[in-house]
N, C-alpha and C positions, 0 to 999 in steps of 0.2 A: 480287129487288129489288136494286137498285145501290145502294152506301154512299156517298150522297152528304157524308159528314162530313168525310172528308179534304178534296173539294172546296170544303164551306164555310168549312172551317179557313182554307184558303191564298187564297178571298177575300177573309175576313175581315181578313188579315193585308196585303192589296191595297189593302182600302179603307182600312185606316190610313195608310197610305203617300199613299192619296192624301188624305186627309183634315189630314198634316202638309202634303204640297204647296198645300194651300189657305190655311194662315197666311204664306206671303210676300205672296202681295195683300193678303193684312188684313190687315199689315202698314206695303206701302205705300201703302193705302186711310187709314190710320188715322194714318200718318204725314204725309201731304199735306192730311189733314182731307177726304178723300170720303165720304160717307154711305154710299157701300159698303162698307167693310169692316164692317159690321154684317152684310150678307147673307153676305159671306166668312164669316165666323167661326162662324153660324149654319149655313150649307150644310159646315161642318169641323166643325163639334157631332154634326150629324145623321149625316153620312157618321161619323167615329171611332164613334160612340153602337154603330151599326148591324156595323161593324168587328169591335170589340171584341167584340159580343156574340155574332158569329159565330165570332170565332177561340175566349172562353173555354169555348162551348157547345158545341163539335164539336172533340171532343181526338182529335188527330192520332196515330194510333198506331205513326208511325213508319217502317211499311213504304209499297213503293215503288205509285205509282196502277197499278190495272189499264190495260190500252189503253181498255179502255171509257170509265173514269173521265179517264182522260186528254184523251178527245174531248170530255166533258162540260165538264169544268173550262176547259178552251180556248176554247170556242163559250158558255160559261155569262161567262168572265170579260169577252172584250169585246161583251158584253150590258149586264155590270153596271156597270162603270167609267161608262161613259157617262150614265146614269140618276142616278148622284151629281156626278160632275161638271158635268151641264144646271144643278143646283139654283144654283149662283151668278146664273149668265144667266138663269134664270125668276126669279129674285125680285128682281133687281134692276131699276131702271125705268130699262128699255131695250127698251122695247115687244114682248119677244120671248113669242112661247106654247110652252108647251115642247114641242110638234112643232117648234118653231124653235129652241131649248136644244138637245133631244136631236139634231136633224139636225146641228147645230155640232160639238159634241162627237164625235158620233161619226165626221163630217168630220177632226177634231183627231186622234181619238187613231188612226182607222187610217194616218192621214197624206195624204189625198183632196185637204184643200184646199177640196173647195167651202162656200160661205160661203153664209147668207141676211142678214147683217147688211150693212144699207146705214146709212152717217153713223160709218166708223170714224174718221174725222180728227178726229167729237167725242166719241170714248167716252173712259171713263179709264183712268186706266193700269193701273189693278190687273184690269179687262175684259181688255185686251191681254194684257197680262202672262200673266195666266189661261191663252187662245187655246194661245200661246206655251209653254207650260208644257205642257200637254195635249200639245199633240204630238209635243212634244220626247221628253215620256216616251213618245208612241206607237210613234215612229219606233224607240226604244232597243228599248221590247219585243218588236216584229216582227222586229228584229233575230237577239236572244236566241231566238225562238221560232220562227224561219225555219231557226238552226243548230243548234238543241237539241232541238224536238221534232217537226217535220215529218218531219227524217226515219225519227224512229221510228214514225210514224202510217204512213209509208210516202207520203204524198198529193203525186198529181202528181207521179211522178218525184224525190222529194226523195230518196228512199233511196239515191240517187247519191252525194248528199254525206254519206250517214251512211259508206259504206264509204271517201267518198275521203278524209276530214279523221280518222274514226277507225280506222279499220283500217290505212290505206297510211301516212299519214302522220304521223298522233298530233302533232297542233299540241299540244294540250291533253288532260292526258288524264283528264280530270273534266268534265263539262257547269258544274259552279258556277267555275270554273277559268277556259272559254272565256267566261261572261258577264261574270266580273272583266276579262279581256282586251278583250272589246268594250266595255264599259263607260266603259274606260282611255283605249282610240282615240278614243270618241263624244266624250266629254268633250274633249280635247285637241284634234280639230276645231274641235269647238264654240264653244272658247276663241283659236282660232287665228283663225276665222271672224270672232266679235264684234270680234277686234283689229284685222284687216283694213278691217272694213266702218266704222270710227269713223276710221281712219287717211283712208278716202278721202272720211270726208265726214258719216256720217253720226252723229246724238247718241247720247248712250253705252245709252240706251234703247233707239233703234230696233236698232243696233247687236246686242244681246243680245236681242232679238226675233226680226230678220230672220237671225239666225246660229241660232238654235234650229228657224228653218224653213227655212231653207236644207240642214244635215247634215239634218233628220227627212225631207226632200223631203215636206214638208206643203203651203206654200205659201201660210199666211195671213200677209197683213200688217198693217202698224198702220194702213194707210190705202187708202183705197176704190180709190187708181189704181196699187196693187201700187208694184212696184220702179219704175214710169212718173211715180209722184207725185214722186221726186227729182232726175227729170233730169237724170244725171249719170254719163256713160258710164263714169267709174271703177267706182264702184258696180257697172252691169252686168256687167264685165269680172271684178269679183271672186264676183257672184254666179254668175257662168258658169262661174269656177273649180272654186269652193264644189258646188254643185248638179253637175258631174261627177265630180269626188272624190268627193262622195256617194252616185253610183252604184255604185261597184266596191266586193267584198266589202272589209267591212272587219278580216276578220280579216287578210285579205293585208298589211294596213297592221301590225298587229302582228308578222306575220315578219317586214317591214320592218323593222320598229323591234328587233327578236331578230336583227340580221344578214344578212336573207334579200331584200332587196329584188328579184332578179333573181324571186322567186315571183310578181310583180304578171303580171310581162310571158310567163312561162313557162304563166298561166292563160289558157285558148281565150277562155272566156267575156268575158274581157278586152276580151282580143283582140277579139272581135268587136261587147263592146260601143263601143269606142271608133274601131272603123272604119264602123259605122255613125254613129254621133253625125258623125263628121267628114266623111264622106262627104254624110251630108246637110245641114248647117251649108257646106260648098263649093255645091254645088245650089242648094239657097235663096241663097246670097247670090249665084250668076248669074243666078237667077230674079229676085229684087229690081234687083239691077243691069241687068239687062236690058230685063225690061218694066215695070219701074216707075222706071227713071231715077235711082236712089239713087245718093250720090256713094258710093264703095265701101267706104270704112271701116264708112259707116251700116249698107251693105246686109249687110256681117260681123257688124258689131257685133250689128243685132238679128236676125240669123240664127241666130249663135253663142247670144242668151240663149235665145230665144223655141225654137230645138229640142231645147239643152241642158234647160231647163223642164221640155218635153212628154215627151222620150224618161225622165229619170229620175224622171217625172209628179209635180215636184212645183210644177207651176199657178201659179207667180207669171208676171205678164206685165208686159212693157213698151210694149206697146201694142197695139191689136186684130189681132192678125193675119189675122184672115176678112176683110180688105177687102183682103188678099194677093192673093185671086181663088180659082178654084177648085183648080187644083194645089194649092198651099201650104197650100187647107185640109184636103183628102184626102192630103195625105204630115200634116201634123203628127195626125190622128186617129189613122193608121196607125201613128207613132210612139210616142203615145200606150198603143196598147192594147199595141202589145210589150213598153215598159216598159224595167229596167235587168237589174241584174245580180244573183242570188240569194243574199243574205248582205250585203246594202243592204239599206236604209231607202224603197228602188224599189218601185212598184204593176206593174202588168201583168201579163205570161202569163210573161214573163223570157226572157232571152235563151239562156239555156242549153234554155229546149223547144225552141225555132226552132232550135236545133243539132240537138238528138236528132231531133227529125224532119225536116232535111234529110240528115244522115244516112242515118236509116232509108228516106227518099226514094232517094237514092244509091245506095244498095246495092240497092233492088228493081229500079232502073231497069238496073243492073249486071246482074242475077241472070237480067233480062231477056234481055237480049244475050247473056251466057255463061252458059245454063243449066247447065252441069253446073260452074261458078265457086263457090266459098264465099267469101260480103263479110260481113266481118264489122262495125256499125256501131260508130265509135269519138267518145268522148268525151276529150282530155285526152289523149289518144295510147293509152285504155284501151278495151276494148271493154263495150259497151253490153249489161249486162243485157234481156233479153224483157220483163221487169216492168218494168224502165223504161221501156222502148218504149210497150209497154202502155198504164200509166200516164198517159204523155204522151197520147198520143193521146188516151185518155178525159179528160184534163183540158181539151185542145184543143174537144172533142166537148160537152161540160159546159158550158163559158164559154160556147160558140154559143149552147146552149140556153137558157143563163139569160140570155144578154142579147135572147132573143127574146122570152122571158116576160116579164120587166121590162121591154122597149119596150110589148109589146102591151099590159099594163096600165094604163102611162103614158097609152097613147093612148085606153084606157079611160076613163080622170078627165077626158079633154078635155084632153091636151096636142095641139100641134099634131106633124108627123112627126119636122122636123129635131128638137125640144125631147126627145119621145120616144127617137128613137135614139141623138139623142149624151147624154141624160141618166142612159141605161141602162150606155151606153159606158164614160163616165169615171168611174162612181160604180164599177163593176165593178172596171175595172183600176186605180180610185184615183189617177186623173190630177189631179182638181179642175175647172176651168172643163169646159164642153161648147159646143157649135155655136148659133149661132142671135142673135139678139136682146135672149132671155130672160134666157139661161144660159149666154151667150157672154161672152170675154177681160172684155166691158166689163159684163155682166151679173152678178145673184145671182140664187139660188135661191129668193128670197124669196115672187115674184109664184106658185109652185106650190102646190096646195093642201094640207093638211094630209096627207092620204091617200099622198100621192106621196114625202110628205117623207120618211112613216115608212117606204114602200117601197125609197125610194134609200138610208135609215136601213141596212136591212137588206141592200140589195147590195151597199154598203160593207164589211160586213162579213161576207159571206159572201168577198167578192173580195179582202178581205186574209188572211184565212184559207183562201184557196186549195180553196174550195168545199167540198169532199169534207169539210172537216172539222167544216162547221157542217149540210152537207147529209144524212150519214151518220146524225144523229141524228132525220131524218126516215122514217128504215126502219125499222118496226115491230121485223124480226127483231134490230135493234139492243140492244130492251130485253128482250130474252128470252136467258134466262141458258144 
């Protein structure tokens, strides 16, 4: 049997954490005179009550989790999070059922974006706020748990950056050490962001809203037409900023700030996350220029936001872009599912797989022509472990499959195809918006039925967890000692 008490300990000690996060809405619920913060304060009783009880009834004894346990507590925590978090949104009267709670939340905290609430221009602030808060802390923990423990799980190739940040380099040389240091960054973005986004325009609300989702690359706003509701190209131009910054690791921004700033640009993954972004940000805006007659600042301006968005998926839109045509909507899907860079707050497959295995492409295609040649496949000027080879590949092989299985069930409950595929898509690599009518730039998820919600619930979060972590405990020989 597995000791799940360290596990409940350190949920325990999670759900307090989110349970104090819930007295600032009830706060300014209670301050503005909303009849919500009654539901706050209640949905912060229940979650602490439940906390507590978990942290004083499973004493922690100290030593360090098995791997076992480790998969457990990972795949157990954003399960749980979500289910105390829904409780404000279901009791509060905002017509939501809690397949409509939990789909939000767990939207929120992996940092997806997709939304089922329609009429946010009339919710309150302490609802927003909430939204906003959720992800913010989602965005931080994927972080922490993208540099800290993936790659001890070993999943999808992670183990790359266990040896390359601790072995070669020793940024930090404590795991609680490098979350202080990301923490540090998050924050000071974050802060940089809200002062930016009020400078060009917008109230000091939105402002510490849309900068919360902006660095989490979450993508929810305060208002039903995203960043499109303000009009106001400054705005875009900083959320374009904002939402690139947000892709690149952000420990890199810490040697930055320790004296190292040439490490930004000395990292491939960088490198190639920012030549694609800009590569395709020129493309679409000769594609808008071109056959849509845009005067050309336009055809920049919403090139620059709308693929900056998509590629570091974090789903705010400026206006529908599937009436782009077809091109524009098959490059931004594509951009979509790649994703950013790993050691962000970025959804997808990440951009450092697409290295290793163009790579490992490279050198077979090599090995081909010069059989008796040894290519050795390199990352970072380093060469590339088998197991990460491996790895990549089967996590390549994996996403396939799961987003085959969640489309076909989709289309099981009576979705239609596009709603199927691109819902399976972007829940997967935690983009936010998907294709179509429904669940497109201008759409929510709301019109899908209960069954679907809890499904795209769960690909959420299997996709920000990078599959193998939440899938592994569907192996029998997993629980067998």
């Amino acid at each position: 049997m597995v000791n799940l008490r360290p596990i409940l300990h350190v949920n325990g000690v999670l759900l307090a954490i989110l349970a104090a996060a819930m007295l600032l809405p009830t706060a300014i619920g209670f301050f503005l005179g909303n009849p919500d913060w009654k539901v706050f304060l209640f949905s912060a009783f229940i979650t602490a009550f439940t906390g507590t009880g978990l942290f004083l009834t499973n004493k922690d004894d100290g030593g360090e989790m098995t791997l076992q346990q480790a998969f457990i507590f990972t795949s157990s925590t954003w399960f749980i999070l979500p289910l105390f978090a829904a409780l404000p949104l279901y009791f509060a009267n905002f017509g939501l059922t809690f397949a409509d709670a939990y789909f939000e939340m767990v939207s929120g905290i992996t940092t997806t974006g997709s939304t089922v609430i329609v009429g946010l221009n009339k919710a309150t602030p302490e609802l927003l706020l909430w939204r906003a808060i959720i992800q913010w802390l989602g965005g931080l923990g994927i972080i922490v748990f993208a540099i800290s423990i993936l790659p001890m799980l070993r999943i999808g190739g992670m183990q790359l950056f266990r040896s390359e940040s601790s072995e070669k380099e020793k940024i930090l040389p404590r795991a609680a050490q490098i979350a202080n240091a990301i923490a540090s960054v998050y924050i000071l973005i974050t802060v940089l962001c809200t002062i930016t986004y009020w400078l060009v325009g917008m109230s000091g609300f939105d402002a510490l809203c849309h900068a919360m989702s902006t660095v989490s690359t979450a993508g929810f706003s305060t208002y039903d037409e995203s960043i499109g509701y303000f009009k106001n190209p400054a705005i875009e131009y900083a959320a374009t900023f904002f939402m690139l910054a947000s892709g690149i690791p952000f420990l890199l921004y810490f040697q930055m700030l320790r004296g190292q700033p040439q490490e930004i640009f000395r990292n491939s993954q960088v490198r190639w996350f920012l030549t694609i972004a800009f590569t395709s940000i020129g493309v679409m805006t000769i594609w808008l220029f071109a056959k849509h007659s845009m005067e050309l600042e336009e055809a920049f301006r919403l090139s620059a936001f709308n693929v900056t968005s998509v590629i570091t998926t974090t789903g705010f839109v400026s206006t529908d872009y599937t009436i782009w045509g077809s091109f524009a909507v098959v490059a931004m899907f594509m951009l979509g599912i790649l994703g950013g860079c790993t050691g962000s707050s970025t959804g997808g497959i990440k951009i450092f797989r697409v290295q290793v295995l163009f790579e490992t492409v490279r050198c077979q295609l090599n090995q081909l022509i010069h059989p008796h040649g040894v290519f050795l496949p390199q990352y970072n000027k380093k060469p590339i472990p088998d197991s990460v080879s491996s790895s990549v590949m089967s996590f390549i092989l994996l996403f396939g499959i799961s987003f085959t299985v969640s489309a076909l069930l989709l289309s099981l409950m009576g979705l239609d195809y596009i709603t199927s595929m691109s819902a399976a898509a972007t829940t997967l690599a935690n983009v936010g918006p998907g294709l179509g009518p429904i669940i497109g730039p201008a759409g929510t998820f709301a019109p899908l039925p209960d069954a679907a919600k809890y499904l795209l619930s769960f690909t959420m979060i299997i996709g920000r967890l990078e599959l193998f972590t939440v899938l592994v405990l569907l192996a029998p020989n997993f629980w067998r000692n």
